[in-house]
MDAnalysis code that builds the backbone (N, CA, C; Angstrom):
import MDAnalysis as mda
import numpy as np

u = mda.Universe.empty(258, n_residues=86, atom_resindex=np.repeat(np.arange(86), 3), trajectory=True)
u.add_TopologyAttr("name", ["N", "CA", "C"] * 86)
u.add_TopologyAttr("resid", np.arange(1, 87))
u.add_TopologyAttr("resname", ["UNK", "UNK", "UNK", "UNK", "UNK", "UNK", "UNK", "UNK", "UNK", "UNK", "UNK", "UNK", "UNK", "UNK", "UNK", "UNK", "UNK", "UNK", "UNK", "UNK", "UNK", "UNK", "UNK", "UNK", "UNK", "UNK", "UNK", "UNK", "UNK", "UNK", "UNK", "UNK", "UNK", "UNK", "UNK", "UNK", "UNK", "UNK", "UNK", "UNK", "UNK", "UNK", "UNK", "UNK", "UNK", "UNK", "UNK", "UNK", "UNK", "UNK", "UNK", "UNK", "UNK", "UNK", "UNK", "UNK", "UNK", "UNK", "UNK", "UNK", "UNK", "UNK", "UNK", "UNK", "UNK", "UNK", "UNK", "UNK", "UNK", "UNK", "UNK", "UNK", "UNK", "UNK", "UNK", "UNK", "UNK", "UNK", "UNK", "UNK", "UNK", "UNK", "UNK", "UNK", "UNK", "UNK"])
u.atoms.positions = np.array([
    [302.766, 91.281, 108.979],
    [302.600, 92.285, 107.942],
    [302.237, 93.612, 108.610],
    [302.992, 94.545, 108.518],
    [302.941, 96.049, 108.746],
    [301.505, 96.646, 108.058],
    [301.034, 97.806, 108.877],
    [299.509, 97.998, 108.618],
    [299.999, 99.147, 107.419],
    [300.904, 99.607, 106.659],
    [301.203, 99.893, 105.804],
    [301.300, 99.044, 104.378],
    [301.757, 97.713, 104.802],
    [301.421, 96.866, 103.703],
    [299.787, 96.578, 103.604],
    [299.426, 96.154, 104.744],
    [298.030, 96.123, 104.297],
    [297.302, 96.780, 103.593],
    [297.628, 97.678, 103.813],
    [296.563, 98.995, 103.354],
    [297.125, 98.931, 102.011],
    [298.504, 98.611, 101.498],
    [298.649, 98.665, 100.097],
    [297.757, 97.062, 99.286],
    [297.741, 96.141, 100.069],
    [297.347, 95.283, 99.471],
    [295.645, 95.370, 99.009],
    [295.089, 96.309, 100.119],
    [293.680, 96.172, 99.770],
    [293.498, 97.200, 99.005],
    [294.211, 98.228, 98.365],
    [294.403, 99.294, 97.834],
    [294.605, 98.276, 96.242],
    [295.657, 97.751, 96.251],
    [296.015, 97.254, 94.986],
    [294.947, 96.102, 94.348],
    [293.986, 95.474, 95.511],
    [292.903, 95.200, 95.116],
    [291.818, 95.558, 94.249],
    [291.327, 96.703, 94.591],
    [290.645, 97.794, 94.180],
    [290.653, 98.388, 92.800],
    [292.424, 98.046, 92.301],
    [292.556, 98.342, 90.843],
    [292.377, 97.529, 89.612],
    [291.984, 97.964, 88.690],
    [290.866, 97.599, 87.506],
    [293.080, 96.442, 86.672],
    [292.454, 95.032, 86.403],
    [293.187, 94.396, 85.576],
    [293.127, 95.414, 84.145],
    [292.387, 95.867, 83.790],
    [292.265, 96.457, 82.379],
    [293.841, 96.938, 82.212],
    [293.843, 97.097, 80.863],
    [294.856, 98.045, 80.222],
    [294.507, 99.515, 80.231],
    [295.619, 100.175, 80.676],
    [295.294, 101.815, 80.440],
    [296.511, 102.237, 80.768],
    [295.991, 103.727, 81.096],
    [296.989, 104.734, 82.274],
    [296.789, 104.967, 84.004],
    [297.834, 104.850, 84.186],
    [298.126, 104.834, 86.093],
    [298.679, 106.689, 86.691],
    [298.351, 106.636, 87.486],
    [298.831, 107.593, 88.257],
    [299.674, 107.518, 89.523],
    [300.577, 107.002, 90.214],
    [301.195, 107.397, 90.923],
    [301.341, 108.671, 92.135],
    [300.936, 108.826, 93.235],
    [300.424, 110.355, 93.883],
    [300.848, 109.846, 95.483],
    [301.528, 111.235, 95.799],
    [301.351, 111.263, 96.804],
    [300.376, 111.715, 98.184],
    [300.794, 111.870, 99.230],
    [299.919, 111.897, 100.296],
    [299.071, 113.197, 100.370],
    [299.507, 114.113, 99.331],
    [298.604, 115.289, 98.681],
    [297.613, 114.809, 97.529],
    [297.978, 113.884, 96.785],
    [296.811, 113.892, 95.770],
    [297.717, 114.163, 94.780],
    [299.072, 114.888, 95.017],
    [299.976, 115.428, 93.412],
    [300.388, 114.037, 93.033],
    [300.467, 114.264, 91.452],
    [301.123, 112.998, 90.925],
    [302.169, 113.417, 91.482],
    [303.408, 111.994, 90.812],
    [304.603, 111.753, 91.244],
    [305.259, 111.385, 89.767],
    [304.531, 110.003, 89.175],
    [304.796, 109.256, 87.958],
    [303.073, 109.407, 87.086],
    [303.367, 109.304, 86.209],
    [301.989, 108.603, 85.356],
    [302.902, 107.334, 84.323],
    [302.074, 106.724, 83.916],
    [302.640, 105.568, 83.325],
    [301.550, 104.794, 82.937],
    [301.786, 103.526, 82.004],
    [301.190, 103.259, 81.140],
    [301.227, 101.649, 81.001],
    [300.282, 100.916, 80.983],
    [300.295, 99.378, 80.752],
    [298.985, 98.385, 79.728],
    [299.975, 97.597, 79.291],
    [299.476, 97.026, 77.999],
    [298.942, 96.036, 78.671],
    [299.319, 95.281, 79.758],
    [298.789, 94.154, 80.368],
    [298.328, 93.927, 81.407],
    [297.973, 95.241, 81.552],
    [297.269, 95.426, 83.039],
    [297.817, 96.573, 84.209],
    [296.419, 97.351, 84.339],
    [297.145, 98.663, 85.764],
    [297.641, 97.946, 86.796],
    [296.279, 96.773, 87.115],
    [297.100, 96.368, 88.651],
    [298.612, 95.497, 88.799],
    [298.614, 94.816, 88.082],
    [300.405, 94.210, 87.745],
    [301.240, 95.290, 87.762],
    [300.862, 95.980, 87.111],
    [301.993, 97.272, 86.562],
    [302.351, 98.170, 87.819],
    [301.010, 98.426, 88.767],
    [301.462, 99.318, 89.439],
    [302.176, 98.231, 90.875],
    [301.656, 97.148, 91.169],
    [302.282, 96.026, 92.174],
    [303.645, 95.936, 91.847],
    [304.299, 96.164, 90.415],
    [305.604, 95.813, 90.601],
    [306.419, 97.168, 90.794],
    [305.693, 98.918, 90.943],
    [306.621, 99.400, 90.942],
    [306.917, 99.937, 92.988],
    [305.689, 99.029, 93.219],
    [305.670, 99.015, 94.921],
    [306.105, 98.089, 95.449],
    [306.254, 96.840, 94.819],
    [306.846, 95.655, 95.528],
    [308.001, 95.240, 94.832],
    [308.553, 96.091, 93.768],
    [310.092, 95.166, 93.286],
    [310.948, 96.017, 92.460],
    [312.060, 95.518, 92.790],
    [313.589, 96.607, 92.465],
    [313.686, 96.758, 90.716],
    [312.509, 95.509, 90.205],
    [312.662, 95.603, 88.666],
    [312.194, 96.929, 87.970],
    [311.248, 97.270, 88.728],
    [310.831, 98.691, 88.484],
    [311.696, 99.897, 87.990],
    [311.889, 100.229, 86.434],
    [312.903, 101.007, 86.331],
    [312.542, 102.705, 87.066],
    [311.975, 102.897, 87.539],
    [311.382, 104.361, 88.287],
    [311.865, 104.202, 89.713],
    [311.788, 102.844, 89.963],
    [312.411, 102.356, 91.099],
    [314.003, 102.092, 91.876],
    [314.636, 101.590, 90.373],
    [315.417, 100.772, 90.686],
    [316.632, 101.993, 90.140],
    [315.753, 103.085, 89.430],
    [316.818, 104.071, 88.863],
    [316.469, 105.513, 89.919],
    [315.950, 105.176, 91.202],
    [315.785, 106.404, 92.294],
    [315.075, 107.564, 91.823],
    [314.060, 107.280, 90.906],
    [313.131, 108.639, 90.281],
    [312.180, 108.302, 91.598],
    [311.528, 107.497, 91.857],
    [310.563, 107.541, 92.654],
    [310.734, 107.162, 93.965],
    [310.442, 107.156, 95.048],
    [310.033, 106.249, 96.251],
    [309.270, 105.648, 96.219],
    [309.142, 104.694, 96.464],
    [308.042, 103.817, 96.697],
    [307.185, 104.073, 98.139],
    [308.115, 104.312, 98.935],
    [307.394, 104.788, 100.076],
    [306.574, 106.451, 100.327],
    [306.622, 106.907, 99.036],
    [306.316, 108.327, 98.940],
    [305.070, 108.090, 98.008],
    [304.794, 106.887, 97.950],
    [303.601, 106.717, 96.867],
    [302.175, 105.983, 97.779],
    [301.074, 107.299, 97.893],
    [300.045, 106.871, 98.716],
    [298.805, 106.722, 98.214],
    [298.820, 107.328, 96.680],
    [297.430, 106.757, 96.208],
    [298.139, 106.077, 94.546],
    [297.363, 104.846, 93.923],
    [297.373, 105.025, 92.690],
    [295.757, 105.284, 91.973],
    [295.932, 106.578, 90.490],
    [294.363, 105.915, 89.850],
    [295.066, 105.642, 88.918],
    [293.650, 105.220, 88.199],
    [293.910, 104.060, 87.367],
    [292.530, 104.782, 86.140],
    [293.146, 104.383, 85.041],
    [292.421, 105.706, 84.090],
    [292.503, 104.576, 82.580],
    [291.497, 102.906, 82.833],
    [291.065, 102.497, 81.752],
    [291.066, 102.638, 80.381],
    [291.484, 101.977, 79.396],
    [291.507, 102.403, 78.234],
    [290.437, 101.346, 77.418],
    [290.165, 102.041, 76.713],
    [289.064, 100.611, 75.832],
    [290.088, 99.940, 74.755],
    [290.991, 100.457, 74.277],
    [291.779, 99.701, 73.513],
    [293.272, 100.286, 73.194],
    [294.388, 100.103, 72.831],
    [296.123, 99.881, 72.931],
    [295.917, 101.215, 72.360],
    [295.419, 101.433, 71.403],
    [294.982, 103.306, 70.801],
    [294.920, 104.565, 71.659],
    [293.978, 103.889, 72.039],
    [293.554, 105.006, 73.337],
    [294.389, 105.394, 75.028],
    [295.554, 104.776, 74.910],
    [296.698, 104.926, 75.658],
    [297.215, 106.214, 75.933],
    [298.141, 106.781, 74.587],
    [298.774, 107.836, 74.591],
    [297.907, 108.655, 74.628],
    [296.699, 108.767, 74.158],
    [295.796, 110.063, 74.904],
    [295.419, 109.876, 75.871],
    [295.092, 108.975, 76.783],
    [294.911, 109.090, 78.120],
    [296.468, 109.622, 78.650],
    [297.415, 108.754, 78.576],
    [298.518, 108.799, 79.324],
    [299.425, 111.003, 78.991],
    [298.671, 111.657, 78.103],
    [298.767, 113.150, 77.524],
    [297.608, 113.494, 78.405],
])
């Protein structure tokens, strides 16, 4: 395992299972994507770094390799989504 994966794995550790909004950012800190999950940040953001299902991915909006931080921005409930994710 490349010390690039590592660092994503203990990175993707770190992120909250909760439901909310994600951020996507590169090696500046600028976003890239924001986005949004009902069943969890850390799933959500693991599949758009580890798999082609990823439509941000799989439709060339993003790199995956251009993506060096994610946050992760909790929601207390499915409501409180679209105002976080605004």
């Amino acid at each position: 395992m490349s010390a690039i994966q590592q660092y994503r794995q203990v990175q993707m550790k770190k992120l909250t299972d909760d439901i909310g909004v994600y951020v996507l950012c590169d090696l500046d800190g600028v976003p890239i994507y924001v986005g949004q999950s009902v069943k969890g940040i850390r799933g959500r953001a693991r599949r758009h770094l580890t798999s082609a299902r990823s439509d941000i991915i799989a439709n060339r909006q993003v790199d995956p390799w251009e993506i060096a931080f994610v946050q992760a921005y909790p929601a207390q409930g499915a409501g409180d989504i679209p105002l976080l994710e605004a």
